[in-house]
C-alpha positions as CSV (number, residue, x, y, z in Angstrom):
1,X,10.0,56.6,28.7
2,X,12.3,54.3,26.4
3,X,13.5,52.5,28.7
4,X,9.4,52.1,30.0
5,X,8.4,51.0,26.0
6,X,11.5,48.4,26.2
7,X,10.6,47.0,28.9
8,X,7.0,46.2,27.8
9,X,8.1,45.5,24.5
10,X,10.2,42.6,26.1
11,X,7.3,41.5,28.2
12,X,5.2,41.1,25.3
13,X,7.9,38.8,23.0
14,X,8.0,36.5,26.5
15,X,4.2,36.2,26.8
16,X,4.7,35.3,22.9
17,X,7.2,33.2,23.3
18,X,5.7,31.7,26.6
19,X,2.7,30.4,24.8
20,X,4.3,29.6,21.6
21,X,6.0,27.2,24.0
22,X,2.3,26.2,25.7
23,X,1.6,25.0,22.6
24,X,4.3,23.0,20.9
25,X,3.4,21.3,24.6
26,X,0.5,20.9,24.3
27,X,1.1,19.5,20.6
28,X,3.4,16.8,22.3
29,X,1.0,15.4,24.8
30,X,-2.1,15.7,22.4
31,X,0.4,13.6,20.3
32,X,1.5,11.4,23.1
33,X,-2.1,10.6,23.5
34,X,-2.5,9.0,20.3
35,X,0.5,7.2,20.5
36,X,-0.5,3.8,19.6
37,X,0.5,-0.4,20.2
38,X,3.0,-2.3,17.9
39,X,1.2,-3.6,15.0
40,X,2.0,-7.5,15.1
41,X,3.0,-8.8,11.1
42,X,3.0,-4.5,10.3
43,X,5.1,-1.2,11.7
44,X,6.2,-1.2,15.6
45,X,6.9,2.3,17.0
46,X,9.9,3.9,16.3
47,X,10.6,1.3,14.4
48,X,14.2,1.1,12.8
49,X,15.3,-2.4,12.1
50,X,13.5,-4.7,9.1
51,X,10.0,-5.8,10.2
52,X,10.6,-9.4,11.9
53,X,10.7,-12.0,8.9
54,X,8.4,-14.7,8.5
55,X,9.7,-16.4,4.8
56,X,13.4,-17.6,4.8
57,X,13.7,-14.9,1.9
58,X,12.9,-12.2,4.6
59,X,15.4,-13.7,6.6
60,X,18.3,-13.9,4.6
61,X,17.6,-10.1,3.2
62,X,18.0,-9.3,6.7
63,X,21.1,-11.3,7.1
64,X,22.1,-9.7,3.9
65,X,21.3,-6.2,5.5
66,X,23.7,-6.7,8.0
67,X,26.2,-8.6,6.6
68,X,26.7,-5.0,4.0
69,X,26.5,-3.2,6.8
70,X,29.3,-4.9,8.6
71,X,31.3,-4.6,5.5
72,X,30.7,-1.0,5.3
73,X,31.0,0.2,8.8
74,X,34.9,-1.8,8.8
75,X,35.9,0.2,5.5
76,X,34.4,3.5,6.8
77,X,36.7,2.8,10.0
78,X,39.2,1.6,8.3
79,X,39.8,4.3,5.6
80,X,38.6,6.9,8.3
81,X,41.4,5.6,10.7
82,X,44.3,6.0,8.3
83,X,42.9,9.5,7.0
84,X,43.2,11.2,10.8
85,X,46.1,9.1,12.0
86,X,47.8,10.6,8.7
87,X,46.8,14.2,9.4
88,X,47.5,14.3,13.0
89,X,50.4,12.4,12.7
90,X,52.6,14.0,9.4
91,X,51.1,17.6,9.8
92,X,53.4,20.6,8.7
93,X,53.1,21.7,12.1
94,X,54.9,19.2,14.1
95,X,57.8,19.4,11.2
96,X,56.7,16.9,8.2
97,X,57.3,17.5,5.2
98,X,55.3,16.5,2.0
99,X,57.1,13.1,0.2
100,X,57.5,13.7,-3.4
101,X,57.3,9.9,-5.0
102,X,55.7,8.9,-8.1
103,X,53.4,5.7,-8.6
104,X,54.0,2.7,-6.4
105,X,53.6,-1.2,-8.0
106,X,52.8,-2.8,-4.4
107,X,49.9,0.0,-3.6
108,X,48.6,0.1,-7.4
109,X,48.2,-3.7,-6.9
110,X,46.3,-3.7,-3.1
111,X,43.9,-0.8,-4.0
112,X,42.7,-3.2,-7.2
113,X,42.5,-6.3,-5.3
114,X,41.7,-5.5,-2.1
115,X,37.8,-3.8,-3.7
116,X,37.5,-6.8,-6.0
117,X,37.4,-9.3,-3.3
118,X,35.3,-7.4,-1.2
119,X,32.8,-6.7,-4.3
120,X,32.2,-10.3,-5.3
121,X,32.1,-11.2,-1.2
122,X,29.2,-9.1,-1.2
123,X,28.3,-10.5,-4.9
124,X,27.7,-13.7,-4.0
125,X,25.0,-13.5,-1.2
126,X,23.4,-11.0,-2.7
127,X,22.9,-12.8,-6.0
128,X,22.2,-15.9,-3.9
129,X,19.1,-13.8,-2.2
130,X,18.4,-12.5,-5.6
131,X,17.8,-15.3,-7.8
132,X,15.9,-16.8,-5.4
133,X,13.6,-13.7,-5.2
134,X,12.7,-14.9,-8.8
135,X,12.2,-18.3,-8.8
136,X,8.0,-18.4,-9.2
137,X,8.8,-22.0,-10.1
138,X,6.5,-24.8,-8.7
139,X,3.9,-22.3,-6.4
140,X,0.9,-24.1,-4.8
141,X,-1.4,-21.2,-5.4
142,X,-1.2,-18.2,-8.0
143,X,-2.7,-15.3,-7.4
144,X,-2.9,-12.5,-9.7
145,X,-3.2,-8.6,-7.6
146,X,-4.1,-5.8,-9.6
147,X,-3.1,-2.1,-8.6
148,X,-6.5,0.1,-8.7
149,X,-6.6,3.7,-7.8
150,X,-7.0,3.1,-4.9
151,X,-7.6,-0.3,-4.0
152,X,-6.3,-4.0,-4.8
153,X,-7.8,-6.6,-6.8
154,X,-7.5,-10.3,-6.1
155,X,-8.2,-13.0,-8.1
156,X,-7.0,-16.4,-7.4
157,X,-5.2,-18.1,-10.4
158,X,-4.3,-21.5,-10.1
159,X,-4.5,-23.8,-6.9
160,X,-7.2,-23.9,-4.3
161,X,-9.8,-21.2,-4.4
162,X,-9.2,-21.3,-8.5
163,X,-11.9,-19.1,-9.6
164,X,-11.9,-16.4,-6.1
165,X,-12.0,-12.9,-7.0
166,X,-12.6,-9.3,-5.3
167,X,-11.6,-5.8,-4.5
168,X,-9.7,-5.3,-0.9
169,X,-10.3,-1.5,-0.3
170,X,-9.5,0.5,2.8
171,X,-11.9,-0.2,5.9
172,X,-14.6,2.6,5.5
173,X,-14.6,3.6,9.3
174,X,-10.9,4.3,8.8
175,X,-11.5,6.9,5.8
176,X,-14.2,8.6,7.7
177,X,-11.5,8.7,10.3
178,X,-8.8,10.2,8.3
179,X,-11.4,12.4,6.3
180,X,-12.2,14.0,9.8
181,X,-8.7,14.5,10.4
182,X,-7.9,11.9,12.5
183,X,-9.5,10.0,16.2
184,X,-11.0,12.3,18.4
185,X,-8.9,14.0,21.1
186,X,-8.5,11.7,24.1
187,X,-9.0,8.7,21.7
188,X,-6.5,6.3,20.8
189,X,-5.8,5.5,17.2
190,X,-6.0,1.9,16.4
191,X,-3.0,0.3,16.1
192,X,-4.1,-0.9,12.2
193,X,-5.3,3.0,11.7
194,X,-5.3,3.2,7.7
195,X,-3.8,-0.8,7.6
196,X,-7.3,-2.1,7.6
197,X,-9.2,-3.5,5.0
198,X,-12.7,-4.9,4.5
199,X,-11.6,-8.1,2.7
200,X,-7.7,-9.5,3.2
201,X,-5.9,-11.3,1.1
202,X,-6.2,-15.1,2.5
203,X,-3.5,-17.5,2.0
204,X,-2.4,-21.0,3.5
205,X,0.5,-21.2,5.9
206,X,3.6,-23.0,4.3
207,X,2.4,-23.2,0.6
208,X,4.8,-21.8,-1.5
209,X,2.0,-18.4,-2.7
210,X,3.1,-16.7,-6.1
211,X,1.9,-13.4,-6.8
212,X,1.3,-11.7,-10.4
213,X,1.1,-8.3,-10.7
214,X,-0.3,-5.2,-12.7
215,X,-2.5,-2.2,-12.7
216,X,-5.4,-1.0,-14.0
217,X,-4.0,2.8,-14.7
218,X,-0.5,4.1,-12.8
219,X,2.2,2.0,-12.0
220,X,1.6,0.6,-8.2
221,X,3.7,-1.8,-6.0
222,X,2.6,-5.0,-4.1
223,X,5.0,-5.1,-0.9
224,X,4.6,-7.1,2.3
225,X,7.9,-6.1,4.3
226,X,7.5,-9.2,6.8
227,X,7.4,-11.6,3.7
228,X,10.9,-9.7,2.2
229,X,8.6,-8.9,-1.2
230,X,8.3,-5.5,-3.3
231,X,7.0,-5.9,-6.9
232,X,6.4,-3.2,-9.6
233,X,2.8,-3.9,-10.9
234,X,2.9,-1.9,-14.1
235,X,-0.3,-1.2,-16.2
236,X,0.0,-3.5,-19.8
237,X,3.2,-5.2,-17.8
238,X,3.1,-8.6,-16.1
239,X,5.4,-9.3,-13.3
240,X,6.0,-11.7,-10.3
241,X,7.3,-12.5,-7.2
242,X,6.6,-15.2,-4.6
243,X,6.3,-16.3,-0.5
244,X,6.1,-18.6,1.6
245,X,4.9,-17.5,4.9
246,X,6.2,-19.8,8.2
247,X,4.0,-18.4,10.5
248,X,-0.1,-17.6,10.6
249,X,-0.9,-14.4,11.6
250,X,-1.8,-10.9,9.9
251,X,0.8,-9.5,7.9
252,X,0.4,-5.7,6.4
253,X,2.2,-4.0,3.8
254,X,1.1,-1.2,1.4
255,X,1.6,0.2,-1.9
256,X,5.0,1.6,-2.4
257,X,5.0,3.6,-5.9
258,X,3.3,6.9,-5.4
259,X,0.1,6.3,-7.2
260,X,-1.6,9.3,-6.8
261,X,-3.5,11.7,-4.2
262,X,-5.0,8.6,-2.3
263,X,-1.5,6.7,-2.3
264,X,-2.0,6.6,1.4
265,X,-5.3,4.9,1.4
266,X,-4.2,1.9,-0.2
267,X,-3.1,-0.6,2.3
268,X,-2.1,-4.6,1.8
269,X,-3.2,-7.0,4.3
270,X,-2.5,-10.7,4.4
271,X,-4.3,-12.8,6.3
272,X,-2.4,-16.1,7.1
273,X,-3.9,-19.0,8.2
274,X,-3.8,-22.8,8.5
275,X,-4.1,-25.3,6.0
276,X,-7.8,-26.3,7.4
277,X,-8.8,-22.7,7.6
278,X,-7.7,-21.9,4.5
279,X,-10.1,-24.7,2.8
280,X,-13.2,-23.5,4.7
281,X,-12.5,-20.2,3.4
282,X,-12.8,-21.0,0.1
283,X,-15.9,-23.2,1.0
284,X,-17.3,-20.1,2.3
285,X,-16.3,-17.7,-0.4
286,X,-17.6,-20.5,-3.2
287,X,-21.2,-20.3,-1.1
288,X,-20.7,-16.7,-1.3
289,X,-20.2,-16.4,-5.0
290,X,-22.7,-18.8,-5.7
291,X,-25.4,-16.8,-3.8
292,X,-24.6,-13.7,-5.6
293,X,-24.7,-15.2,-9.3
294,X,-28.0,-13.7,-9.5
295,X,-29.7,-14.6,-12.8
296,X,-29.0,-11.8,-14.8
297,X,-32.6,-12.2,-16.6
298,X,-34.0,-11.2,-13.5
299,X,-36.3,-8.0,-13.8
300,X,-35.6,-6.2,-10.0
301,X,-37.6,-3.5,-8.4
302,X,-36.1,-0.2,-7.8
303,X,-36.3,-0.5,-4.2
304,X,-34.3,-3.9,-4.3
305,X,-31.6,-2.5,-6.0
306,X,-31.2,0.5,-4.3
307,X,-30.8,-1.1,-1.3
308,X,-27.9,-3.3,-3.1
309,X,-26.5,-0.9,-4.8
310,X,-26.0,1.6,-1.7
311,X,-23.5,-1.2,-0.2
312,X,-22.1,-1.8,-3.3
313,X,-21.1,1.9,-3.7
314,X,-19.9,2.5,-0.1
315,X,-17.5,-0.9,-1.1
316,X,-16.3,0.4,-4.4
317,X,-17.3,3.8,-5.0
318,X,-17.2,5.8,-1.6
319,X,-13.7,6.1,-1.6
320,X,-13.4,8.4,-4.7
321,X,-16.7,10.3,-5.0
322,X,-17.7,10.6,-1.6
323,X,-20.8,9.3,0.0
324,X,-22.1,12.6,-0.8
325,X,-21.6,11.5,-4.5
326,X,-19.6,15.5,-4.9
327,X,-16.4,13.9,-5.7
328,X,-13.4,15.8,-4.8
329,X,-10.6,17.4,-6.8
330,X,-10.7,15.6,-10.6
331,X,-12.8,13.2,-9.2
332,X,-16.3,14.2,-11.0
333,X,-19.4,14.5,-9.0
334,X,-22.0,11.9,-9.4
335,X,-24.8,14.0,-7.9
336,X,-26.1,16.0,-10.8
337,X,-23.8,14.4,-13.5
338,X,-25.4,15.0,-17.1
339,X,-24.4,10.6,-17.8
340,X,-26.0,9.6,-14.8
341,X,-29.1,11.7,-15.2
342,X,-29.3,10.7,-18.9
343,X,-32.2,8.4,-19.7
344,X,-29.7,6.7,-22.2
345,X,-28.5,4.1,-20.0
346,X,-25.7,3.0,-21.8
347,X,-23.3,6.0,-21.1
348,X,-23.1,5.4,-17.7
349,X,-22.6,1.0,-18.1
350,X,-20.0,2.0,-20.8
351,X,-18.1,3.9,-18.4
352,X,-18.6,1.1,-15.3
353,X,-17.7,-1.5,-17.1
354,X,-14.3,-0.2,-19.1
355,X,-13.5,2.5,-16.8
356,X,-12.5,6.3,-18.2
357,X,-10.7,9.4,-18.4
358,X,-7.4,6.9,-18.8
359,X,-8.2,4.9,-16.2
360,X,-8.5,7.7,-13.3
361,X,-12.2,6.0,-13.2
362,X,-11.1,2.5,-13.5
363,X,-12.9,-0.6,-15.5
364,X,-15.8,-2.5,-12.4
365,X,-16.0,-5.4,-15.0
366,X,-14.9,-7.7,-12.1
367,X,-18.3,-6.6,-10.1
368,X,-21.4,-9.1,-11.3
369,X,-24.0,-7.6,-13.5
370,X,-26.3,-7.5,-11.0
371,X,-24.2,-5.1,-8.7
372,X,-23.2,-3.4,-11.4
373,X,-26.9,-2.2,-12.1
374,X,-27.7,-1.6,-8.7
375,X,-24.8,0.9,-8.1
376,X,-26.0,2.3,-11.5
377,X,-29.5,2.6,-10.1
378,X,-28.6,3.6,-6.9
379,X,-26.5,6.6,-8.2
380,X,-29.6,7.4,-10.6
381,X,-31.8,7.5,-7.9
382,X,-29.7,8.9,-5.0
383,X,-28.9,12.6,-3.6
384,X,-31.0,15.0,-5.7
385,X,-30.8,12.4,-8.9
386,X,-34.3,10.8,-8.5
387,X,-34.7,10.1,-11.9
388,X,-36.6,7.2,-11.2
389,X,-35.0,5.0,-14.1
390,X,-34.1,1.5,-13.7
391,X,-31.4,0.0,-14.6
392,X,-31.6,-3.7,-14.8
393,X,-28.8,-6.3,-14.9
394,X,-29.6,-7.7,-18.4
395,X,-28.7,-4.2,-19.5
396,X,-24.9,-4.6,-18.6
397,X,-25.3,-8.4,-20.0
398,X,-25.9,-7.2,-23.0
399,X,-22.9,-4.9,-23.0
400,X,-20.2,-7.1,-22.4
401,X,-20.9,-9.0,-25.1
């Protein structure tokens, strides 16, 4: 009878163990399914080097990568060598016997020299790589990125495109993704999955492209491994770094401080082209701007502005309160919120235009005044908030001054 109960006890833990192992299987090859393509100018799979470099700085930190590496795997060997060939060698149990000797002139004298010169040989390149990391000096275009929970802002300084400004936020087909946990089984991911954004950063092959940074509320960083850059941006701070890109192509990076719950969802991506293409951009985006700078006198229907205002919110607003307008977390609902329902209107443009709650809801004073009001509108007149009140653009006019 034991020896009955044993056996089916063992049975059972193999039948366990049997489809414990089924699925860890089945884990792998759902995985291996998804696996995806390198991602030219972003990650390649099982990646280990440095991306492939594109600006000489990229190059010579990869040189420089080495070059410490070189230096470190011959002193590991080195001191390694002499540590086993001494134990194996002068062990008690071949007959040694311990030396008893006091300091030694010729050995005080190597173990101080021989670290200095191998400190300032690896000094000197890597200041070399260093200082040249800072020099913003001369730049054909400036470029000022702004870190936003969770999104970049762009606005183009000095240079051609002076003037060019907007929000780069994650491709909204890519959230829903991700929100649904991911492709679909028997799908493959795309090889950009989370990388993608609605509107790159565009910049001109070969021009020399500095880069200011900061943040609208938590630090963030600005990194573009291919271009060999990684800048703080630091709310109330101004920093800088620079590139020069030798090659068009897309180039991805993301932001490398960890910003908050949606740290993940806040990718980079430069797109760069040639010196023609850049110029018709700019044509394009100077049309662009021109047809939206709607006069803000302008008395719109609610019907006109909702229909603006619901792309204006997927763009901006989506990310953080959901197209359901619940929100999620301490990200505050919009449907049913007591400042959007409120027929005082100047609650809610308050809050869009400077932001709140320290910046968790950040300032949209970069948005014209005429999307500004239509996303107001929209959000007073969307889900079970059909209030019916208009919000019109000389409203938020009125409040920035």
């Amino acid at each position: 009878m034991n020896l009955s109960n044993t056996m089916s006890k063992m049975t059972r833990l193999g039948l366990r163990r049997a489809a414990a192992f089924g699925v860890s299987a089945a884990a792998w090859v759902s995985t291996a399914a998804y696996a995806v393509n390198d991602l030219p100018g972003g990650p390649a799979v099982n990646q280990l080097n440095l991306h492939p470099a594109v600006t000489r700085i990229a190059e010579e930190l990869n040189w420089l990568h080495w070059f410490m590496m070189a230096i470190c795997v011959v002193i590991f060997i080195a001191v390694f060598s002499v540590m086993f060939y001494s134990i194996l060698k002068h062990r008690k149990s071949v007959g040694h016997k311990a030396a008893n000797f006091h300091e030694s002139t010729l050995v005080e004298i190597a173990w101080t020299v021989v670290p200095f010169v191998i400190v300032i040989a690896m000094a000197l390149p890597a200041t070399k790589v260093l200082v040249a990391q800072k020099d913003t000096t001369g730049a054909d275009l400036t470029i000022k990125a702004t870190g936003i929970q969770w999104k970049w802002g762009y606005d183009y300084l000095n240079g051609e495109g002076e003037g060019i400004g907007f929000v780069s936020t994650l491709d909204a087909a890519h959230r829903e993704m991700s929100n649904n946990g991911g492709h679909k089984a028997g799908e493959t991911a795309p090889d950009n999955y989370l990388l993608k954004v609605d509107k790159p950063l565009v910049v001109p092959v070969n021009k020399k492209i500095r880069i200011i940074t900061t943040a609208n509320d938590v630090i963030h960083a600005f990194a573009v491994p291919a271009f060999g850059i990684k800048q703080d941006a630091i709310p109330g701070f101004v920093r800088d770094t620079w590139f020069r890109a030798e090659k068009v192509g897309d180039f991805y990076g993301q932001c490398m401080e960890l910003c908050g719950k949606e740290h993940a969802y806040m990718p980079i991506h430069v797109k760069v082209v040639s010196a023609q293409e850049y110029t018709a951009w700019v044509a394009d985006r100077n049309k662009e701007a021109a047809a939206k700078a709607d006069d803000p006198s302008k008395v719109w229907t609610l019907v006109d502005l909702k229909a603006r205002g619901e792309k204006v919110y997927a763009a901006n607003c989506a990310a953080c309160h959901q197209a359901n307008g619940k929100g999620a977390g301490p990200i505050k609902a919009l449907d049913g919120s007591a400042i959007v329902l409120d027929a005082d209107h100047t609650k809610q443009i308050q809050i869009l235009l400077n932001g709140a709650a320290g910046g968790a809801m950040p300032a949209w004073k970069s948005l014209s005044d005429t999307d500004l009001a239509a996303v107001a509108s929209y959000t007073k007149n969307n889900w079970s908030n059909q209030t019916g009140q208009i919000v019109q653009p000389a409203e938020f006019l009125a409040a920035r001054k």
